[in-house]
C-alpha positions in Angstrom: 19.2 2.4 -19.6 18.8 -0.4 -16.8 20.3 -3.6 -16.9 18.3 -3.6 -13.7 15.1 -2.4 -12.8 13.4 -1.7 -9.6 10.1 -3.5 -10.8 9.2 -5.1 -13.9 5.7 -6.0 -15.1 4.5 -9.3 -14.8 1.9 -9.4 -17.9 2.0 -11.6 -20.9 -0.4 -12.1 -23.4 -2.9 -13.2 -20.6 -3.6 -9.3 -19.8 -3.6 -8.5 -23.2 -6.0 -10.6 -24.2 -7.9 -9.7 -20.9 -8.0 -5.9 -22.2 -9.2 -7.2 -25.6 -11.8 -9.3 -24.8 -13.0 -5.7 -22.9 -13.2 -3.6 -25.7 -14.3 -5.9 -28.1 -17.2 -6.3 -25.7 -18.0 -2.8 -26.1 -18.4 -2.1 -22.5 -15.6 -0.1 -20.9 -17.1 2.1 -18.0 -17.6 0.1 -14.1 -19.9 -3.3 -15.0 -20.0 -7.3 -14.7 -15.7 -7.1 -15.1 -15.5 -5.2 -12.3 -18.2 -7.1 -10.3 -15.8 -10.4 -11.0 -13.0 -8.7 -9.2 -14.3 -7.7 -6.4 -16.0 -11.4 -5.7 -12.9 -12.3 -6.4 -10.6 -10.4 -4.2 -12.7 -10.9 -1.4 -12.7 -14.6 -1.6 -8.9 -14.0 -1.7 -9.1 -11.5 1.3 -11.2 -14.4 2.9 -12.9 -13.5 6.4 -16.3 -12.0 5.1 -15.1 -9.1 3.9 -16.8 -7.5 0.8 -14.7 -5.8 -1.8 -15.3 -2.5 -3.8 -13.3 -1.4 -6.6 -12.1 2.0 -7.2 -10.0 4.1 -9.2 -7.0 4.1 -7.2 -5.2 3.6 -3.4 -5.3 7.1 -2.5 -9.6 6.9 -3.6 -9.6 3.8 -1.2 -8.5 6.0 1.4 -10.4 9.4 0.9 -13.6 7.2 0.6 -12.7 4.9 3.7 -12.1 8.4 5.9 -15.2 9.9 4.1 -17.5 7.1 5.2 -16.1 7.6 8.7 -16.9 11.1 8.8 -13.9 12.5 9.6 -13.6 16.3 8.9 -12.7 19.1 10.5 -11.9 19.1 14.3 -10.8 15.2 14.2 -7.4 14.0 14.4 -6.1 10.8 12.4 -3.3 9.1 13.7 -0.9 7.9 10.7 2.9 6.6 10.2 5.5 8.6 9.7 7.3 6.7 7.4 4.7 6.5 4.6 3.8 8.0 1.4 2.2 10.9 0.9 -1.6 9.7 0.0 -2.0 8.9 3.9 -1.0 12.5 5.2 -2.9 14.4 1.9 -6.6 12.3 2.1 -6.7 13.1 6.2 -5.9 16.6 5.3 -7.9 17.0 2.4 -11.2 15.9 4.6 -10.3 19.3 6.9 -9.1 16.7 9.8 -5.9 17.1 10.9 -3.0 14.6 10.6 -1.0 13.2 13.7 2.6 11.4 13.0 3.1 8.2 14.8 6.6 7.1 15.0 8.4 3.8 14.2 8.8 0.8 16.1 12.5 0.4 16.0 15.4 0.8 13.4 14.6 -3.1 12.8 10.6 -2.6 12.9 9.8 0.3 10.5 6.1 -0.3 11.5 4.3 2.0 13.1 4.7 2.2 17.0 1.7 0.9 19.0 3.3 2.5 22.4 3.8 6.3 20.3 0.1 5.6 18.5 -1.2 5.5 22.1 1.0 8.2 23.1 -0.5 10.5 20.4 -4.1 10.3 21.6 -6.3 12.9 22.6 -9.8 14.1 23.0 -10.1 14.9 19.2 -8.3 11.7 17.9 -11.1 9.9 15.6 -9.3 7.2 13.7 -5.4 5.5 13.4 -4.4 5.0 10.1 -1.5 2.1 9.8 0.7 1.0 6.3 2.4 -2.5 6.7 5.5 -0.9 5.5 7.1 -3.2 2.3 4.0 -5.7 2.9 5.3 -6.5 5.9 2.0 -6.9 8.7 1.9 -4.3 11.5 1.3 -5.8 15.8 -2.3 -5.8 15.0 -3.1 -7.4 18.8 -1.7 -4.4 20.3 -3.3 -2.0 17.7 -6.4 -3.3 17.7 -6.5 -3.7 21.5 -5.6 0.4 22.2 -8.8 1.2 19.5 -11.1 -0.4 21.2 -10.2 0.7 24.1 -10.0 4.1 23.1 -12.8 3.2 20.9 -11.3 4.6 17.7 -12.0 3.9 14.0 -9.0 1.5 12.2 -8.4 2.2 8.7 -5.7 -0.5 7.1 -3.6 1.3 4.4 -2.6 -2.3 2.7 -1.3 -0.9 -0.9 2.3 -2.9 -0.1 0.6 -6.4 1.5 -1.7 -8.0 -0.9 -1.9 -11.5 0.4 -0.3 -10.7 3.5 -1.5 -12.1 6.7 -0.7 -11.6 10.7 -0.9 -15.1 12.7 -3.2 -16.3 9.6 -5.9 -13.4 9.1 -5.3 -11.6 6.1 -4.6 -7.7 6.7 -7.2 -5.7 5.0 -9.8 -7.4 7.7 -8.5 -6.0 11.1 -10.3 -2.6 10.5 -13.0 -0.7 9.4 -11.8 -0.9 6.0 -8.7 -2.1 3.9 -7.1 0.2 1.0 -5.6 -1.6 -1.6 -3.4 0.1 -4.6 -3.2 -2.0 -7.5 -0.2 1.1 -9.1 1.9 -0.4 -11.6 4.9 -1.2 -9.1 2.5 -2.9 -6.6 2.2 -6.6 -6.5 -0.9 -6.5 -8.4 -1.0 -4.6 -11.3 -3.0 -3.0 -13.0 -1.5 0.7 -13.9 -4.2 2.7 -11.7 -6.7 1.2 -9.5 -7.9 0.3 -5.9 -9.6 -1.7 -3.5 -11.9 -1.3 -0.4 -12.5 -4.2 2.0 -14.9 -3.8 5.0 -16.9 -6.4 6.6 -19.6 -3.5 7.9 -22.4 -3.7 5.3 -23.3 0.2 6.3 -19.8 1.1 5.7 -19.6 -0.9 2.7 -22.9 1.0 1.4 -21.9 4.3 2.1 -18.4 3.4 -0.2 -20.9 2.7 -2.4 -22.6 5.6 -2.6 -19.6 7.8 -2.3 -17.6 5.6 -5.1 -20.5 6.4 -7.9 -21.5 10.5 -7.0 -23.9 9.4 -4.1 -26.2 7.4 -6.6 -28.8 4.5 -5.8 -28.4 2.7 -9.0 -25.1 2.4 -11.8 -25.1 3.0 -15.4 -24.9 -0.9 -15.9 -28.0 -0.9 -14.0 -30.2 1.3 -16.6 -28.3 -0.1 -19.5 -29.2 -3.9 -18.4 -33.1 -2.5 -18.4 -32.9 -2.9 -14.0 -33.4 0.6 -13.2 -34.7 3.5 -15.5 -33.5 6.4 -13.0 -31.4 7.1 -9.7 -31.9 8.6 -6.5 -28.7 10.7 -5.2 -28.8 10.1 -1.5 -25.6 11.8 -0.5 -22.9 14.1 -2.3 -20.7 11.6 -4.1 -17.5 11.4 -6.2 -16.5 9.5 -9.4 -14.0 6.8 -8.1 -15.3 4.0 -10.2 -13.1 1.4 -11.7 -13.3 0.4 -15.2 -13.5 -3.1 -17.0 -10.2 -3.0 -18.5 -8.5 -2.4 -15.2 -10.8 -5.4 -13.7 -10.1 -7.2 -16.5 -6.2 -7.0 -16.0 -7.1 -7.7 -12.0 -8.4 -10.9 -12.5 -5.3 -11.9 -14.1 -3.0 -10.3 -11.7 -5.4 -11.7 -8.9 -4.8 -15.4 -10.2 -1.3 -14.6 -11.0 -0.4 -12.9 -6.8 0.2 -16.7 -4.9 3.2 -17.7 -7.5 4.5 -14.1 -8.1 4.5 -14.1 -4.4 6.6 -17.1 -3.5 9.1 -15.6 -6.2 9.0 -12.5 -4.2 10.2 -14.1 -1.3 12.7 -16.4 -2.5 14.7 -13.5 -4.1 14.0 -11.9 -0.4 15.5 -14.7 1.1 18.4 -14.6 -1.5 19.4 -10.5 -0.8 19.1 -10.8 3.1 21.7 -14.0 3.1 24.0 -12.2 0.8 23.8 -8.7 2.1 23.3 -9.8 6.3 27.7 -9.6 6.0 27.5 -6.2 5.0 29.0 -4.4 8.2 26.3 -1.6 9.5 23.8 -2.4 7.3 20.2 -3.1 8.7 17.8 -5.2 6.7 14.5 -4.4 8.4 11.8 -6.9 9.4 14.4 -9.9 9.4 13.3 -11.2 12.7 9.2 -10.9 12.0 7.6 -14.0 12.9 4.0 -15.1 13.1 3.6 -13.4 9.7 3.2 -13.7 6.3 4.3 -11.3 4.6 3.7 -9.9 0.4 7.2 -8.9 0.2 6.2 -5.8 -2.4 9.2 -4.0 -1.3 13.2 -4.8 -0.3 14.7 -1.7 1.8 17.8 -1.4 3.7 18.9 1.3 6.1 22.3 2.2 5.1 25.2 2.2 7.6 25.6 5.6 9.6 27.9 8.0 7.8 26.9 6.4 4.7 26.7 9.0 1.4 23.3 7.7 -0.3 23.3 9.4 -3.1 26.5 8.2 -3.6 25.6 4.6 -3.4 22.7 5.5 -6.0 24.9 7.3 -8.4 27.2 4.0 -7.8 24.4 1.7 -8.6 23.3 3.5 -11.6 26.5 3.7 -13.0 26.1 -0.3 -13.0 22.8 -0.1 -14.8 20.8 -0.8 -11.6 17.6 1.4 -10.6 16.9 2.2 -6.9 14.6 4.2 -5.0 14.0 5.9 -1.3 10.4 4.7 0.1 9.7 7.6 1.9 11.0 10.9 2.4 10.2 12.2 5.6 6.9 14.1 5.8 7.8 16.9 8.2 10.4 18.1 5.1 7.9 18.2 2.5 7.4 22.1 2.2 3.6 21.5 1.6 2.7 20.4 5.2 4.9 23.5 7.3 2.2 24.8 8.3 1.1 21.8 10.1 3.9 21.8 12.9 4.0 17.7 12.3 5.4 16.4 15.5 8.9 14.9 15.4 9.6 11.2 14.8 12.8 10.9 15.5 13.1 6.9 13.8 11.5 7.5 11.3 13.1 10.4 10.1 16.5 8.5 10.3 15.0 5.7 8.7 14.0 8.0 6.3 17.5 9.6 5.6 19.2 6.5 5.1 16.5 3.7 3.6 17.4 3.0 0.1 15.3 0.1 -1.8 16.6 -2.6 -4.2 15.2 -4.0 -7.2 12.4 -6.6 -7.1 10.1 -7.9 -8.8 8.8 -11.8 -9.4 9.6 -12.4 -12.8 14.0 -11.5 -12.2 16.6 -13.8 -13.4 19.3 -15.4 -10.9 22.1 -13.4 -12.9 20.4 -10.1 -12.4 19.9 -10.8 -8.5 23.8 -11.6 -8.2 24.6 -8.2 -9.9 22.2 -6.5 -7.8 23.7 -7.6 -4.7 27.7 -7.4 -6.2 26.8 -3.8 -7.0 25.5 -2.7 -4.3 28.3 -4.4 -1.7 30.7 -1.9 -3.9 28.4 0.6 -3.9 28.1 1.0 0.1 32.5 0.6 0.0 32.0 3.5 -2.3 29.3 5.8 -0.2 31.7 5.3 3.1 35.0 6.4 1.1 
C-alpha cells in the first residue's frame, strides 16, 4: 500500500546467504557467529570497549541496570522523550523512574541542567537516548555523574556509529545498549548489544545474559567444559547465530548505509527549512557525528497531525510519531511522572519522515512534495 515507506531493509543475497551458511552448519543457539560479532562491533565501537550480544535493546538495558544493582529504593534518571523500554526495564528492576526534560524545541536531547535538577539522595544511575542518533552534551553529563558520582547507562539503539567530538557513544558510560530491531540502522529483526569497558561489569552481563552460568553450551559441545557452576540468578538473553550472522553483514554494510543516511538528511532539511513554522531539530549540532537512524520534525503550532498523516497516506507515504509522551501512557499513572513540559510538546507535534539508505531520488522528492501539501492541509 506504500509508494513510500518509513524504512526499508537493506539485505540482499549477502544476509541470505549469511543465514544459510548458519543452518547448514547445524549450529543455531549463541556460538563462534556470535563471538565474530561482538569482536567485531567492538573494534567498530573502538576505545576498549568489549561487546556482548543479546537478544534485544530492551535485554541490553534490563541487564546493564541489573549489573548495576539497581532495585528497589533507587531512582534512574531517564528522557522524557523516549520509548518505552527505558521507563519499563527501570521499573521492572523495582527502582523507580525519574523524567528528565528536553533541552530545547531545537535540542530534543535530554537536559543536562533538569538531569541535575532531578537529583536526590536516592538517584543511582541517569539513563540518556541520543534521540534520532543524534549524540547527547556528554561533557556536561558526564561531568554532573561524577560529581554526583552516579552510574551512566548510554541507551544508543538510534546512534550506531555515532560519535561526540570523535569518541563513539556507547563508550561514555558504564555500558552502551544497542538495538539491532528491524527499523534500526543495523538490522537484524531482534537483537542487542552491550558495550562496557569495566571487565567486572562486563562479567556480570555475562553471567546474567546466559542464567548466571560459568560456562556456555558451545563450551560443553566443543569438549572445554563438561558442567557449569551457576554463580548468580540469571536470564536467557543470548543471541543466536543467525541473528550474528546477519550482524556481520549489517556491521560491514553501517559506514556506506550511513553516508546515504545523511545525504538524504541533508536533502529533506534544505527542502523543508522554507516550510514556515516548521522546526527540524538538531540542525545546528556541531562537534558531532551523528547515525542519522531517524528524520523528525516538530510541526508548526496549531498544526492538525493526524491530518498531515492521513494527508501523507493518502499519497502512499508512511509516517510515524517517535514518542508518545510517557506521563499519558495509562500504564505508568500511578507513578505521578513529573511534568516535562518540552518534551510533552515535542511529543504532540513530532511527526517522522521516511528514511532509510537504500531510497531513490524520485521517492525523496515525493516525500518532501507531499508533505509541504500535507502541512497546507493540517493548518486549513
Amino acid at each position: 500500500m506504500w509508494k513510500v515507506q518509513l524504512f526499508r531493509l537493506n539485505f540482499d543475497e549477502r544476509e541470505v546467504a549469511a543465514v544459510s551458511d548458519v543452518v547448514r552448519s547445524g549450529w543455531l543457539t549463541m556460538g563462534e557467529k556470535t563471538k565474530e560479532f561482538e569482536s567485531g562491533f567492538a573494534s567498530f565501537t573502538g576505545h576498549g570497549a568489549k561487546a556482548i550480544a543479546v537478544a534485544n535493546g530492551t535485554a541490553a538495558l534490563h541487564l546493564a541496570l541489573l549489573a548495576l544493582d539497581i532495585g528497589p529504593g533507587d531512582e534512574v534518571i531517564i528522557p522524557s522523550l523516549t520509548f518505552v523500554a527505558d521507563i519499563n526495564t527501570v521499573v521492572l528492576t523495582g527502582a523507580t523512574p525519574v523524567p528528565a526534560d528536553c533541552s530545547s524545541l531545537t535540542d530534543w536531547n535530554v537536559d543536562p541542567a533538569d538531569v541535575e535538577r532531578k537529583i536526590s539522595s536516592r538517584t543511582k544511575a541517569v539513563m540518556i537516548v541520543h534521540y534520532a542518533g543524534y549524540p547527547c552534551d556528554m561533557d556536561a553529563i558526564l561531568s554532573l555523574c561524577r560529581r554526583h558520582k552516579l552510574r551512566l547507562i548510554e541507551d544508543c539503539a538510534h546512534a550506531p556509529g555515532a560519535s561526540y567530538h570523535g569518541r563513539s557513544v556507547g563508550t561514555f558510560g558504564d555500558f552502551g545498549c544497542f538495538s539491532f530491531f528491524t527499523n534500526k540502522n543495523l538490522s537484524v529483526g531482534e537483537g542487542g548489544m552491550v558495550t562496557t569497558s569495566s571487565a567486572d561489569l562486563e562479567q556480570q552481563v555475562l553471567y546474567l545474559r546466559s542464567h548466571g552460568m560459568t560456562t556456555l553450551t558451545l563450551d560443553r559441545h566443543q569438549g572445554r567444559a563438561t558442567s557449569y557452576d551457576v554463580v548468580r540468578p540469571g536470564l536467557n538473553y543470548r543471541m543466536d547465530e543467525m541473528r550474528a550472522a546477519l550482524g556481520l553483514v549489517q556491521l560491514a554494510k553501517l559506514p556506506d548505509a550511513q553516508r546515504e543516511r545523511a545525504r538524504i538528511v541533508a536533502r529533506y532539511t534544505e527542502a523543508l527549512a522554507g516550510i514556515d513554522g516548521l522546526t527540524i531539530p538538531f540542525a545546528a549540532a556541531t562537534d558531532v557525528e551523528p547515525a542519522y537512524h531517524i528524520f523528525p520534525v516538530l510541526l508548526p503550532e496549531g498544526c492538525d497531525r493526524l491530518r498531515v498523516i492521513e494527508a501523507l497516506k493518502l499519497q502512499g507515504i508512511q509516517s510515524s510519531i517517535h514518542y508518545p509522551a510517557l506521563q499519558e501512557f495509562s500504564g505508568f499513572s500511578h507513578l505521578q511522572l513529573d511534568n516535562t513540559p518540552i518534551a510533552r510538546d515535542i511529543a504532540h507535534r513530532e511527526l517522522t519522515l521516511p528514511l532509510y539508505p537504500t531510497m531513490a531520488d524520485d521517492e525523496i522528492e515525493l516525500v518532501i512534495s507531499a508533505f509541504a501539501l500535507a502541512v497546507r492541509e493540517g493548518r486549513a
